[in-house]
C-alpha angles and dihedrals in degrees: 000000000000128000095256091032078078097040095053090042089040099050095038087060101047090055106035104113116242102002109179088232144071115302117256109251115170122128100169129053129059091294095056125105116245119235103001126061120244085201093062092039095057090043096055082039089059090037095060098042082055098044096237100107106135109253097259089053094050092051095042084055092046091050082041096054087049102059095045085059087055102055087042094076091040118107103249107260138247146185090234097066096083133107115226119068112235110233089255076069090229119114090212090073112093112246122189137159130236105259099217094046125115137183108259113249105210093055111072091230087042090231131177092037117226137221133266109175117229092355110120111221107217095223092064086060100053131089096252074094148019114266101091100032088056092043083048095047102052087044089058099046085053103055092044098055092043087050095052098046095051094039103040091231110148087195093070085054087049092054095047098047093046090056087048095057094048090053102041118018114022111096098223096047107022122131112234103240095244138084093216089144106028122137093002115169117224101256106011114049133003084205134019130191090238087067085072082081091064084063100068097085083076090065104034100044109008093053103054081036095063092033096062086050100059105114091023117128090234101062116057129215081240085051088059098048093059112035068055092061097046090046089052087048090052097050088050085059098053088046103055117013116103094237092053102050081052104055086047088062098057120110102221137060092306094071097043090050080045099057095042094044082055092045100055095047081055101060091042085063097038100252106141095171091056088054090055096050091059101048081051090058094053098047085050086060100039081066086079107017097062127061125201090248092059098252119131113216099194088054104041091061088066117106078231101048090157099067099032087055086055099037097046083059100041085064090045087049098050086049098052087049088062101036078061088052100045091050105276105133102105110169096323092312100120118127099276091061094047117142121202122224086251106048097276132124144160089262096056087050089052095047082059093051099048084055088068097037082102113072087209094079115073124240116241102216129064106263129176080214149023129200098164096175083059087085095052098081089054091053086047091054088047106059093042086057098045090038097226135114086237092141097030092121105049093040096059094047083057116129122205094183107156126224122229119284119248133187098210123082119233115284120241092006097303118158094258134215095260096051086049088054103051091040088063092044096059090046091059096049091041080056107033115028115015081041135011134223102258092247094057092044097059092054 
């Protein structure tokens, strides 16, 4: 039996409701999902049909559900929506600005633009370009999935596998697998490297997505051959093209999310040496990213120190998760447990940032802005790999208290109330229904 001959059977029976046999279990293995675990999914499943599912991970099922109904009623989205015409003069090429860019005051077009570190400039976040309708599409794809797959709800299916044909497979709205022109800054570049981070979404939504579908009535085995051939397309891309090597070459964050966007393609097409490469790459960088102390000095000279801090080491943590699944583990030397030549490791990294999961301790470093339950899913990860109830104490004193709703973005590029809701939602659901803390799942 082929390769993806399992991985259909074995998917489709994981996540077949009430099958009158054990439960599929396995995490590890070809078969296996990428990021998330199919283990902890069928066990919340089983905890909320039962109605034993703990209260964070009801709420986190109701806000998920939610927002499944919502993106039920939305047309289904596209790269060639926008507004604005790359410079290759086709609409299927994806198109995004540069989010800390601003027109330059003193020209009169206000061109090149020029950059305002951790200030969000409105007119990247519009639909005159890509950024937000790509963020919006994999996030839908996502929760309706996830909603289909807890709920039973073919609809959901339906609706998921509708939007992923319309971005990636229909000829008149299909995205070209490429970022040729992501990021770009009016007057100085139509397309930066640092655009390749736009493109993680792909790896870390779109592939489990397409995974637990696999087997699903609404997604065909032609569906599949062709939403294949765009992913090996796309990994060509971040192989060879010039932006992409070097974005792989960068320090900070960049290099890490690139190595991980590129990882879990690559386990979505069956390419385990590319998957060690990358993990290699990253542990190349973690050399001079971590201290011993657990700061991380790249991060830290951000205006938002806070949330480059988290989200370097949410790369680095999705990426552990599948270095254990592609065979990793070697006497305890996976990448959790990485050790830098210097005393510093990911753990470490991650001891610094538990400290700071609790708004009520103060960070130590100026920030524009400050999530601190963002942290929480990462510590969550942590102890399941380890296997050790390292973070048990910060991550049950973990609120997921919501702010108000508004219907007005942030003024002058300020972190507003709606991205700092959504933000909270998704770390509850990263913590407490696609995983569980070490200690629930073992009930």
């Amino acid at each position: 039996m082929s390769r993806f001959c399992k991985v259909a059977i074995s998917i489709a029976f994981m996540l077949s409701a009430g099958a009158g046999c054990a439960a599929y279990a396995a995490d590890s293995g070809p078969q296996a999902l990428a990021f998330l675990q199919a283990s902890q999914l069928l066990q919340v499943k089983h905890q909320l049909e039962q109605g034993k599912a703990a209260t964070s991970t009801q709420e986190a099922y109701d806000l998920l559900i939610t927002s499944a109904n919502r993106a039920l009623k939305t047309p289904n989205p596209s790269v060639t929506e926008k507004g604005m015409t790359p410079p290759s003069g086709t609409k299927h090429d994806y198109l995004s600005l540069s989010a800390y860019w601003w027109p330059d005051p003193s020209k009169t077009d206000g061109q090149p633009w020029i950059r305002r570190d951790g200030k969000v400039n409105p007119a990247s976040k519009n639909n005159q370009s890509d950024g937000v309708r790509l963020a919006a599409f994999t996030a839908k794809v996502q929760d309706l999935t996830l909603a289909w797959y807890f709920s039973g709800q073919q609809r959901y299916a339906d609706k998921a596998a509708s939007m992923l044909r319309t971005w990636f497979i229909t000829p008149a709205t299909r995205m070209n697998p490429n970022l040729n022109f992501a990021q770009g800054v009016p007057g100085m570049s139509a397309g930066r490297n640092a655009g390749v981070l736009d493109g993680r979404y792909f790896a870390t939504r779109i592939v489990d997505s397409v995974l637990m579908l696999r087997g699903n009535a609404a997604w065909s085995s032609d569906d599949e051959r062709q939403l294949r051939q765009w992913m090996q397309e796309y990994l060509h891309w971040l192989q060879t093209s010039k932006l992409a090597i070097k974005e792989s070459k960068t320090k900070n964050n960049h290099g890490n999310w690139y190595a991980t966007q590129v990882a879990g393609i690559a386990w979505y097409l069956d390419r385990p040496e590319t998957i060690k490469k990358m993990v290699a790459l990253t542990e190349s960088k973690l050399d001079t990213q971590l201290r011993p102390d657990g700061t991380q000095p790249l991060e830290l000279a951000r205006t938002r120190s806070f949330h480059y801090s988290y989200f370097n080491l949410q790369a680095v943590s999705l990426l552990a998760i599948l270095d254990q699944k592609a065979g990793g583990q070697k006497g305890g030397q996976d990448l959790w447990h990485y050790t830098t030549p210097d005393g510093g490791s990911v753990l470490k990294s991650l001891d610094f940032m538990a400290q700071y999961s609790n708004e009520a301790k103060p960070w130590p470093y100026k920030t524009l802005d400050r999530i601190s339950v963002r942290v929480v899913p990462l510590l969550s990860w942590a102890d399941n790999g380890i296997g050790q109830p390292r973070y048990e104490s910060p991550i049950r004193a973990a609120s997921f208290s919501l702010p108000t709703a508004t219907h007005k973005p942030g003024e002058k590029g300020e972190y507003h109330a709606n991205a700092r809701r959504g933000a909270i939602i998704e770390a509850q659901r990263e913590t407490w229904l696609t995983s569980l803390p070490a200690w629930e799942s073992k009930r």
